[in-house]
Every structure is written in structure tokens, then in C-alpha cells.
Backbone as CSV, one residue per row, in Angstrom:
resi,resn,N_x,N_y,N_z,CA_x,CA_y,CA_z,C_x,C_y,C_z
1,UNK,10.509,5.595,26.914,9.570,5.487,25.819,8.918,4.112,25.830
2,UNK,7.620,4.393,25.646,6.797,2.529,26.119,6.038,2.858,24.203
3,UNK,6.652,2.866,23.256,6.331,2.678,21.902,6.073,1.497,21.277
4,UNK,5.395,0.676,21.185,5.551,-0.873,20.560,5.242,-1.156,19.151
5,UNK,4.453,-0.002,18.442,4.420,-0.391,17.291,3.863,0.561,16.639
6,UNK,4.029,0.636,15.201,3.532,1.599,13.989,1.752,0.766,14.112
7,UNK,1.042,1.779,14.472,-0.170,1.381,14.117,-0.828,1.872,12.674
8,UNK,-0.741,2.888,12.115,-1.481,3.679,11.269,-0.024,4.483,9.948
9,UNK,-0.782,4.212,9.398,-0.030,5.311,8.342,-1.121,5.999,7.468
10,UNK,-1.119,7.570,7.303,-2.435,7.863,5.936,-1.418,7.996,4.920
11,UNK,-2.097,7.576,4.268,-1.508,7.602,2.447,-2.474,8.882,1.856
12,UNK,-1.741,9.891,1.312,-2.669,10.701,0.477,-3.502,10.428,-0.682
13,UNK,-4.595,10.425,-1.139,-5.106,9.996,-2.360,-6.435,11.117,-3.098
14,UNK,-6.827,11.048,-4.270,-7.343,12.025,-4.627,-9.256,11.504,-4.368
15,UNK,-9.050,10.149,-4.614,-10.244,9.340,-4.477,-10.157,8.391,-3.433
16,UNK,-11.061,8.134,-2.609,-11.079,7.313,-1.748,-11.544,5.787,-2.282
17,UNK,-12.797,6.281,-3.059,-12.925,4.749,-3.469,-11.991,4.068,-4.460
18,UNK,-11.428,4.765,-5.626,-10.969,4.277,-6.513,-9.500,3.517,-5.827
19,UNK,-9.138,4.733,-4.411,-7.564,4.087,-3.960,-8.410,2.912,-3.001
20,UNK,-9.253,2.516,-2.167,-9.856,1.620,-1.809,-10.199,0.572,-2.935
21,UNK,-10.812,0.405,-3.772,-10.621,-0.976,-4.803,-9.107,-1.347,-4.807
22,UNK,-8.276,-0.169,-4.893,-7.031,-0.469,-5.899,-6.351,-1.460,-4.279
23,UNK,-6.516,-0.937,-3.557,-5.756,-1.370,-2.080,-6.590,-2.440,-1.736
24,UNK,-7.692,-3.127,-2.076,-8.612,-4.162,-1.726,-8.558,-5.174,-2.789
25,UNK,-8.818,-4.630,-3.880,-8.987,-5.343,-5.371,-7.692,-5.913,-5.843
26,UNK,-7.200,-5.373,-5.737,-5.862,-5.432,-6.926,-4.422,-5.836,-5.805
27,UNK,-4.394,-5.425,-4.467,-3.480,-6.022,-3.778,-3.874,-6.648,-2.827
28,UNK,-5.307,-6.792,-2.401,-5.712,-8.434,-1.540,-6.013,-7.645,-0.349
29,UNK,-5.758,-6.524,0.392,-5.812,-5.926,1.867,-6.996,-6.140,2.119
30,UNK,-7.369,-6.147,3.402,-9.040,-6.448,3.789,-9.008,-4.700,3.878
31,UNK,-10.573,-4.754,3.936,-11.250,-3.094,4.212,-11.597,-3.274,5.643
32,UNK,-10.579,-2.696,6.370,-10.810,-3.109,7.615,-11.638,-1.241,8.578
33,UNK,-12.131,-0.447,7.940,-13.197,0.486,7.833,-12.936,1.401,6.513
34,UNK,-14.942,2.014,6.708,-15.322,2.710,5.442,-16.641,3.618,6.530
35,UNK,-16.079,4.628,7.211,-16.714,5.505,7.615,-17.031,6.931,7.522
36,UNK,-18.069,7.303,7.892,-18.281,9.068,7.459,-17.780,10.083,8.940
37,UNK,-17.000,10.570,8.787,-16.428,11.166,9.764,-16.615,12.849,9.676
38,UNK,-18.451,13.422,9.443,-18.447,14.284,9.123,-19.149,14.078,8.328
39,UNK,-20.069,15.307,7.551,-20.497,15.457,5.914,-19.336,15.375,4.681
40,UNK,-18.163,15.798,5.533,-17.178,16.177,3.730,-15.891,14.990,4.045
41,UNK,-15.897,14.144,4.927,-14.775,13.554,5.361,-15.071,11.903,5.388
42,UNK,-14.019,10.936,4.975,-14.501,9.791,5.183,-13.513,9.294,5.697
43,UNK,-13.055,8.117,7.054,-12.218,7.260,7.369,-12.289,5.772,6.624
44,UNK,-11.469,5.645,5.623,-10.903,4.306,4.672,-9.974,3.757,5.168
45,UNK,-9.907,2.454,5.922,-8.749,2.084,6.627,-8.804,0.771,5.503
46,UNK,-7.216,0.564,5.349,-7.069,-0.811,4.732,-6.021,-1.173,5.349
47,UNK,-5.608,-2.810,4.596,-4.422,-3.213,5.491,-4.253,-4.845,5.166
48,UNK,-2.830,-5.210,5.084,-2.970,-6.919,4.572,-3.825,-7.561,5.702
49,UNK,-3.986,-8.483,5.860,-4.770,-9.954,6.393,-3.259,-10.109,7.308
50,UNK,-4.368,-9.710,8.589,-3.435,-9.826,10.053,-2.711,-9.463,10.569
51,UNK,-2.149,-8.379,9.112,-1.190,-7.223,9.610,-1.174,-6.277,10.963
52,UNK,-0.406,-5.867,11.591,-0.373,-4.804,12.968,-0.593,-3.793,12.151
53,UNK,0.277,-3.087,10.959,-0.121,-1.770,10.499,-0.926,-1.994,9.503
54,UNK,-1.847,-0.599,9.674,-2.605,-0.100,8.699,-2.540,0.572,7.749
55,UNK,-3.274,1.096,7.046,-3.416,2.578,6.154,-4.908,3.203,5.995
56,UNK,-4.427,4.128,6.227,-6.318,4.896,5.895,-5.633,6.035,4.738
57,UNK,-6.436,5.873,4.111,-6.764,6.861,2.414,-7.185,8.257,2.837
58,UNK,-6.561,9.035,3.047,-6.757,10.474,3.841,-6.994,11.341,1.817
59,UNK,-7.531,12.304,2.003,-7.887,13.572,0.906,-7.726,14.707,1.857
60,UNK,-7.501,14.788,3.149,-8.292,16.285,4.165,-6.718,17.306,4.363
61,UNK,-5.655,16.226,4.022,-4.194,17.047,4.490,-3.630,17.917,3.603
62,UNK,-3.748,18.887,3.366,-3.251,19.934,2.834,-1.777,20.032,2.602
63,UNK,-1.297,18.944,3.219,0.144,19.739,3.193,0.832,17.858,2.991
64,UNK,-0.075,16.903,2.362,-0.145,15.807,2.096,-0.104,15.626,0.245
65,UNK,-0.202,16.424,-1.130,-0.945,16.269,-1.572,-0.857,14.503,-2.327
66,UNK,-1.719,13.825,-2.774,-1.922,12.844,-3.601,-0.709,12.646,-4.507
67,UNK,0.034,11.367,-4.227,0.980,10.766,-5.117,2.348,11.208,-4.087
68,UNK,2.227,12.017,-2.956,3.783,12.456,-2.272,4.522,11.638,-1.733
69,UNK,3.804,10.181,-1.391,4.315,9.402,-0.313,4.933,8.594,-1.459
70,UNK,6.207,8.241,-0.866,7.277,7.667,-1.993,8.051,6.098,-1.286
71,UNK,7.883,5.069,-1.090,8.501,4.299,-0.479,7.981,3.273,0.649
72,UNK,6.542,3.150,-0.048,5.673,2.442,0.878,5.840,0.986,0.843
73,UNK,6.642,0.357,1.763,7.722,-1.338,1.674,6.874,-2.235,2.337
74,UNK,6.641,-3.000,1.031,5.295,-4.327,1.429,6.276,-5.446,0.974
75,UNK,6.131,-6.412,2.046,6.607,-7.716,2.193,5.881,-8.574,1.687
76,UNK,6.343,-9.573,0.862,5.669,-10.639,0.362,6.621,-12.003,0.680
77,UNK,5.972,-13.205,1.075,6.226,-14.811,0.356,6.961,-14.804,-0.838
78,UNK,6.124,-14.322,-1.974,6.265,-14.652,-2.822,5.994,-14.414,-4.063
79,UNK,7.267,-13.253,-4.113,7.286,-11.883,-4.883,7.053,-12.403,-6.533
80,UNK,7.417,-13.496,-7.054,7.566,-13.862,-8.265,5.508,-14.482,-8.712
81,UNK,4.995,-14.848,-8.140,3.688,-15.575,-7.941,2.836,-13.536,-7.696
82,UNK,3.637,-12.706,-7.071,2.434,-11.916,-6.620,2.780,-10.706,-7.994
83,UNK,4.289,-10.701,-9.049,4.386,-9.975,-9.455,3.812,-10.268,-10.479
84,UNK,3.276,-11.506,-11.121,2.624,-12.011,-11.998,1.222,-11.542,-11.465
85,UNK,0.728,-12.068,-10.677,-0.668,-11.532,-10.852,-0.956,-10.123,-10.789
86,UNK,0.121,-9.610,-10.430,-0.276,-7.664,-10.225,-0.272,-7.479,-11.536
87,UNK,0.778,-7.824,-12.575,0.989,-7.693,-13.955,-0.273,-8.265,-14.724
88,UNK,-1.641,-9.533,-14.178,-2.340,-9.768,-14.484,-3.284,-8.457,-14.502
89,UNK,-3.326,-8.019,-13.071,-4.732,-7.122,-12.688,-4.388,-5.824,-13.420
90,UNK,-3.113,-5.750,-14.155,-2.759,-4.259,-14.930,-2.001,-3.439,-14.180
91,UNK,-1.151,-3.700,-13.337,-0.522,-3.119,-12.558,1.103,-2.603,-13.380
92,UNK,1.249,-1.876,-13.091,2.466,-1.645,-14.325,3.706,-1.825,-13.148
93,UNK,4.672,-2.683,-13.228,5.869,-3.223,-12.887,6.684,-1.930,-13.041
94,UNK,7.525,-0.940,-12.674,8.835,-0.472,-13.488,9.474,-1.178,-13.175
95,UNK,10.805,-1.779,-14.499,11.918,-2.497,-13.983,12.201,-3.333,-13.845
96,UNK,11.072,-3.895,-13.623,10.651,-5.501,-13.066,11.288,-5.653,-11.730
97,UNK,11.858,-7.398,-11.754,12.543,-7.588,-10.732,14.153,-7.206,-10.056
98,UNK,13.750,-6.638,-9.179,15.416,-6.322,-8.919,16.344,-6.981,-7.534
99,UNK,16.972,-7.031,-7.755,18.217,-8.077,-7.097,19.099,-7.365,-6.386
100,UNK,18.748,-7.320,-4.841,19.186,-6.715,-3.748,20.855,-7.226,-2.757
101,UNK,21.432,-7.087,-2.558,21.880,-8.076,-1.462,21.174,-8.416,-0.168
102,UNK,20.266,-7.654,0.032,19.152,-8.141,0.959,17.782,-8.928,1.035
103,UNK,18.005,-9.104,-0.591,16.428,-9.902,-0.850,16.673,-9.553,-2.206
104,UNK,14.946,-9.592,-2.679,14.387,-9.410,-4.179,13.005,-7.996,-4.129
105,UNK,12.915,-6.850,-5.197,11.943,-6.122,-5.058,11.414,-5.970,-6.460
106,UNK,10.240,-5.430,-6.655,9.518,-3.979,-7.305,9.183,-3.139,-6.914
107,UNK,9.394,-2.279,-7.775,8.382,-0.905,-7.303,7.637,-0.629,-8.974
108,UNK,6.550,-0.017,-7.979,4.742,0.419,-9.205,4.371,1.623,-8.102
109,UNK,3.244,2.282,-8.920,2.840,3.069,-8.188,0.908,2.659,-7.950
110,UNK,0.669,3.602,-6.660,-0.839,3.090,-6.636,-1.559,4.001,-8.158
111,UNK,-2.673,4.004,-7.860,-3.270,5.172,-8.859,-3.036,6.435,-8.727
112,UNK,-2.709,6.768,-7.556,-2.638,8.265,-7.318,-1.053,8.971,-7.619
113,UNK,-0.375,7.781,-7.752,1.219,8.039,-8.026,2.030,7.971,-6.531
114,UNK,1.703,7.362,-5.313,2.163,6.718,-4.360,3.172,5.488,-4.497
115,UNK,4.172,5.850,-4.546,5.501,4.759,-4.334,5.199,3.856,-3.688
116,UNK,5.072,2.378,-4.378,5.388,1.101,-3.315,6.294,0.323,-3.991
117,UNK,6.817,0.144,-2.772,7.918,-1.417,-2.988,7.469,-2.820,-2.606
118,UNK,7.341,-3.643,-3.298,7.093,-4.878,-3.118,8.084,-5.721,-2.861
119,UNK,8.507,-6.675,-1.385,9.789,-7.014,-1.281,9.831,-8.454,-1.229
120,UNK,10.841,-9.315,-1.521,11.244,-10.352,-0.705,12.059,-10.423,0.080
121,UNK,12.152,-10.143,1.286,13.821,-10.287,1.845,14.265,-11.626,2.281
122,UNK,15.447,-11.658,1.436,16.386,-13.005,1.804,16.498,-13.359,3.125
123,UNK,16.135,-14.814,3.287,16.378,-15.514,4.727,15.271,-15.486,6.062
124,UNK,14.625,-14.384,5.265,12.800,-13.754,5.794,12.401,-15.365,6.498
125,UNK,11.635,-15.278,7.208,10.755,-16.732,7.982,11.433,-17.909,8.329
């Protein structure tokens, strides 16, 4: 197996633009494409600043629907500085902070009801 890396993940969503602001606006990812792939289809790729993996905002999977993906694990610096400003932009926290033996997390959901975890892991860099 010559595999080197997760390039892509689609996230299901009901809106493309609204989950594009929310993934650009509100958590910092560059819009790294916004194409028409078709009359009824659009490719939305987002993704942090320099990251290897991506995400594109898929609507076309049937067997995907909006809000299914549960456990989407984003690494941060500096979970206490980024959980404040998410809590600025209206981001609803459940739980707040929680205290791992492997680090520090949250979890929120996007708009569509997509699970993310926001992490620090201990000893990271």
C-alpha cells in the first residue's frame, strides 16, 4: 500500500453557502474552491490555512443526509483563545471545556448538525 495521506473528506450539508460562511466565517478555513460542477451541483472545498486535509460541502449523497457526520477532530494551539471567540461569533459550546488525559476539547455542532471536536492535545508541538 503506497497511501500517504487523507486528502479530502465531504461533509454533508443542506446549504452550501450558509455551511461555507460558517466553515470560512466563523472558523477561519480558507475557501480553497467554489465551483459549478454541472447545472444542479457545486464543488465547495474548505480547509484550515496549510492544512493537507480538506473538506468539500457535498448536498448530491443520498445516503449522506445533512447533520450525519458525527466526530469531525480539529486541532487547535489554543483551545481556550479559540473557544472564546467561537462563543463570540455565536457558536454554541456544549459542555464547555473538557479534560481529557490526552489533552483538552469541545464539541458544537456546524449549522447543519455535523459533530465537531475542537482539541488541544497535551504535549502537541
Amino acid at each position: 500500500m503506497a497511501i500517504t495521506q487523507i486528502q479530502l473528506l465531504s461533509l454533508p450539508v443542506t446549504d452550501q453557502d450558509r455551511a461555507r460562511d460558517f466553515y470560512v466565517d466563523t472558523l477561519g478555513f480558507e475557501l480553497l474552491g467554489d465551483n459549478r460542477m454541472g447545472p444542479e451541483q457545486r464543488w465547495v472545498q474548505v480547509g484550515p490555512k496549510g492544512a493537507a486535509t480538506s473538506i468539500t460541502l457535498v448536498t448530491w449523497f443520498d445516503t449522506m443526509p445533512p447533520g450525519s457526520v458525527k466526530g469531525l477532530v480539529l486541532e487547535t494551539d489554543d483551545l481556550d483563545g479559540d473557544v472564546a471567540e467561537l462563543t463570540r461569533r455565536g457558536v454554541a459550546i456544549s459542555g464547555g471545556i473538557q479534560d481529557a488525559p490526552w489533552g483538552r476539547f469541545v464539541s458544537f455542532d456546524d449549522p447543519d448538525g455535523n459533530g465537531i471536536v475542537l482539541q488541544a492535545t497535551a504535549g502537541r508541538g
